[in-house]
C-alpha positions as a Python dict, from the first residue, in 0.01 Angstrom:
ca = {
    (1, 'X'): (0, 0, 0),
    (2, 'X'): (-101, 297, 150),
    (3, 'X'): (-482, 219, 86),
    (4, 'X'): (-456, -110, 215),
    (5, 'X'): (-372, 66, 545),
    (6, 'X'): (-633, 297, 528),
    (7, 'X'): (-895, 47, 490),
    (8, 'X'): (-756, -258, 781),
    (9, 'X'): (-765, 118, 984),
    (10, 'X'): (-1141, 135, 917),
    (11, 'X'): (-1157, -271, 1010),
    (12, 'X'): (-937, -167, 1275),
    (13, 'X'): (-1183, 137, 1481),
    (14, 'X'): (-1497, -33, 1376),
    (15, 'X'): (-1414, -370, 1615),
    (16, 'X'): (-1238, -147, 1946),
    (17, 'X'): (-1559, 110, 1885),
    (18, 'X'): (-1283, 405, 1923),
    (19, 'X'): (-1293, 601, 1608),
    (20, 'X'): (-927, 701, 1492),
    (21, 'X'): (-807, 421, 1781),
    (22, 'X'): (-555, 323, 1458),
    (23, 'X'): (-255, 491, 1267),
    (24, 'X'): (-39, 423, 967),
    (25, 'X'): (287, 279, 1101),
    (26, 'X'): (654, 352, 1006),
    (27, 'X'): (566, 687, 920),
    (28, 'X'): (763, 894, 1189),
    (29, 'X'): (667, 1231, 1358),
    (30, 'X'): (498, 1246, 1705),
    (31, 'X'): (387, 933, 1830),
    (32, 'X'): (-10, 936, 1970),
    (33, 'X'): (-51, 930, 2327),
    (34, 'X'): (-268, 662, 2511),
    (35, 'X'): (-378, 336, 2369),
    (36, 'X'): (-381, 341, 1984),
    (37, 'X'): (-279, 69, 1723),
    (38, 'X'): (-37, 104, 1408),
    (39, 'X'): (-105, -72, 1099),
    (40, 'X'): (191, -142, 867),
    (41, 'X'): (200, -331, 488),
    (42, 'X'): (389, -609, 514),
    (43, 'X'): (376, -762, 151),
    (44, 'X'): (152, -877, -117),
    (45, 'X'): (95, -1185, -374),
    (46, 'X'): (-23, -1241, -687),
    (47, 'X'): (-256, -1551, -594),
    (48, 'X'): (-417, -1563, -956),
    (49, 'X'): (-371, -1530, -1353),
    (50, 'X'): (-444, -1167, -1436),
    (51, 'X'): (-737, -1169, -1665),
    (52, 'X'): (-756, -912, -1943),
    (53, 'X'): (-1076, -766, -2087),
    (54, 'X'): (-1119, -470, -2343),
    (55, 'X'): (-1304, -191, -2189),
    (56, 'X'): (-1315, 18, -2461),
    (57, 'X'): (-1135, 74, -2796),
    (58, 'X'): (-1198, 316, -3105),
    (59, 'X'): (-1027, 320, -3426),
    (60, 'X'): (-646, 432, -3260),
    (61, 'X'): (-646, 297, -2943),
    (62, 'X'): (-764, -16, -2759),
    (63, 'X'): (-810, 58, -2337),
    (64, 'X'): (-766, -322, -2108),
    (65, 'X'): (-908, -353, -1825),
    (66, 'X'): (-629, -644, -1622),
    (67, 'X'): (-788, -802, -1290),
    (68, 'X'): (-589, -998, -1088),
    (69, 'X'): (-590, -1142, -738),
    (70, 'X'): (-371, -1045, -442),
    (71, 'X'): (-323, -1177, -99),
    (72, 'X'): (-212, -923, 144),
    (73, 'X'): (-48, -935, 501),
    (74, 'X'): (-49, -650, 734),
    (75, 'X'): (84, -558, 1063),
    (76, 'X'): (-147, -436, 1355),
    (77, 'X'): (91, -334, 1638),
    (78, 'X'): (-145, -228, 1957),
    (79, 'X'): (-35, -59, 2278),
    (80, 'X'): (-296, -56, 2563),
    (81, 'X'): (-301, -146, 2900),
    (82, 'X'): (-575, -389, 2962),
    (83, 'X'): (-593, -611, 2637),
    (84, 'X'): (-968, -570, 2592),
    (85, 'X'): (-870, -406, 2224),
    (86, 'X'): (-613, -692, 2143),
    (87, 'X'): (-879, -930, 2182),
    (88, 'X'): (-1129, -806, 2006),
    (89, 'X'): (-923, -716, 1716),
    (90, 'X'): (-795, -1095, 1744),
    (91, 'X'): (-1138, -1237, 1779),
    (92, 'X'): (-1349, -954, 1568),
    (93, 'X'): (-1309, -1061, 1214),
    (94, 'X'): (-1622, -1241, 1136),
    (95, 'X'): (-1790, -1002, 1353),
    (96, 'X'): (-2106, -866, 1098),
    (97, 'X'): (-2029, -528, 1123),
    (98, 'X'): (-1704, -624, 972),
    (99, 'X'): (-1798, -833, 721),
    (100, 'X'): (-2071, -578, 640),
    (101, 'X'): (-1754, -317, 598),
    (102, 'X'): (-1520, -600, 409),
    (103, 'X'): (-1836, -608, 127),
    (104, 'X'): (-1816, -258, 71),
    (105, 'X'): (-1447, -221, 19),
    (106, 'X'): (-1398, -546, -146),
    (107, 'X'): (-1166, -700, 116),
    (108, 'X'): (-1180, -1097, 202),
    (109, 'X'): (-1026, -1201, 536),
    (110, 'X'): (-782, -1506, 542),
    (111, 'X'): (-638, -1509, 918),
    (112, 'X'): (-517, -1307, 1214),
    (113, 'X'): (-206, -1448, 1375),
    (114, 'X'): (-1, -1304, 1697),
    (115, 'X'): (294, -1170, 1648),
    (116, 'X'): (577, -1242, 1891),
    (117, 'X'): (705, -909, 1931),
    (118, 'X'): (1065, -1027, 2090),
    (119, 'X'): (1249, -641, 2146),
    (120, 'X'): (935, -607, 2350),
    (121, 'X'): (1030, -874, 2575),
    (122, 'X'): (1370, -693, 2673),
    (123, 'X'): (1211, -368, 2783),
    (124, 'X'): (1128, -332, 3102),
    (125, 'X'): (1019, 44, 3117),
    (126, 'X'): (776, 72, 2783),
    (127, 'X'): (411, -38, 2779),
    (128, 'X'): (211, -305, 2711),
    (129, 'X'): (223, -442, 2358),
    (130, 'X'): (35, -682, 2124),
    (131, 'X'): (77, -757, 1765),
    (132, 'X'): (-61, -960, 1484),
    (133, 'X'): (-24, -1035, 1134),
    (134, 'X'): (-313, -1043, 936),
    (135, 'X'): (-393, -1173, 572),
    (136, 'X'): (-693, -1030, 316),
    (137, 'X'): (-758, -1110, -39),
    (138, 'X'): (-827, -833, -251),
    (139, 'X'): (-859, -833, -623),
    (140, 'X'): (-655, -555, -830),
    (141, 'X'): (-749, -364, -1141),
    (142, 'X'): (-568, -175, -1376),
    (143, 'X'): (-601, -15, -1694),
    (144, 'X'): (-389, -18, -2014),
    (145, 'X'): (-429, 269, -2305),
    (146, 'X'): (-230, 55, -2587),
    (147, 'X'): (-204, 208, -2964),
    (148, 'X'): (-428, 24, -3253),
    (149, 'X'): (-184, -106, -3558),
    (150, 'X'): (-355, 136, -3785),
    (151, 'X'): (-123, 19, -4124),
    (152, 'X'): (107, -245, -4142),
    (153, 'X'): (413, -278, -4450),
    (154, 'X'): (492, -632, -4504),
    (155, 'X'): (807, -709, -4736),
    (156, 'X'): (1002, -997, -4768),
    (157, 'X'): (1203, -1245, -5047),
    (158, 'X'): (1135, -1594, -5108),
    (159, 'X'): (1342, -1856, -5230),
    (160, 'X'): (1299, -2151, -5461),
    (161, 'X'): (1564, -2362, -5553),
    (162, 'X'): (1646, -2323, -5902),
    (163, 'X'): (1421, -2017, -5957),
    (164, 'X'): (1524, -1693, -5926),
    (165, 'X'): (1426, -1454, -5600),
    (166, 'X'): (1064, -1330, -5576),
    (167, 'X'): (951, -997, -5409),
    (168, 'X'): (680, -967, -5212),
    (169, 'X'): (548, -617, -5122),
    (170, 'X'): (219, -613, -4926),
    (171, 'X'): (47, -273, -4780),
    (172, 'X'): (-239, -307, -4507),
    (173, 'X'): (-487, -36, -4466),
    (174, 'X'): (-280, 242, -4636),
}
């Protein structure tokens, strides 16, 4: 998610020290010149039951408030020359400035893995390349706006065996 990218971009140019070191990847256009790393979402998991809550509710409508749990894994793709950025953003995750910035957006850290980057291998003519995967748990929130049953018709026969067919006719808050 495109917020999710925003903030591991944050994480990101807080541990190098280089403020806008980091892009969104797979976006296209003109690539940045120099070092710089690209963050891409890879996926996401529901690692909980969602709980529901009632935020509010009036006489017609009832608004839920659903949290749930989610495990995320990004992408951090870095090209530099000298590695000093790779290893800090392998090493920096429990670093307090980051946890300081994790607390404020809500973000857990799980793990930072390398990333083999294989087509890298085969070129012989590109620069130097790094990448990781990297997990978070971040909890999710949504809202629902769902219409009160304001009157309810209930109608229906019953049956007894060897007495005729009763009607039943019931009206709720008409």
């Amino acid at each position: 998610m495109n917020i999710d990218v925003k903030v591991v971009q944050l994480f990101i140019d807080t541990m190098v020290g280089i403020p806008k070191f980091s892009y969104p990847g797979r976006k296209g256009g003109p690539r940045p010149s120099g070092e710089f790393a690209t963050v891409s979402f890879l996926e996401e998991y529901q690692e909980s039951i969602p709980a529901q809550k009632i935020k509010v509710q009036d006489s017609t409508t009832t608004t839920y408030n659903t949290r749930s749990l989610a495990r995320i894994r990004l992408r951090i793709n870095i090209i530099e020359t000298d590695g000093v950025a790779a290893s800090k953003i392998m090493h920096g995750w429990t670093t307090e400035a980051i946890k300081a910035r994790m607390i404020a957006t809500g973000y857990g850290f799980l793990r930072c893995t390398p990333i083999s980057l294989e087509d890298a291998k085969l070129e012989k003519e590109w620069e130097p390349r790094q990448g990781f995967a990297v997990e978070f748990y971040v909890e999710r929130n949504f809202e629902e706006v769902v219409d009160n049953i304001t009157q309810l018709t209930v109608s229906g026969e019953f049956y007894e065996v060897g007495i005729d067919t009763y009607l039943s006719n019931y009206d709720i808050n008409i």
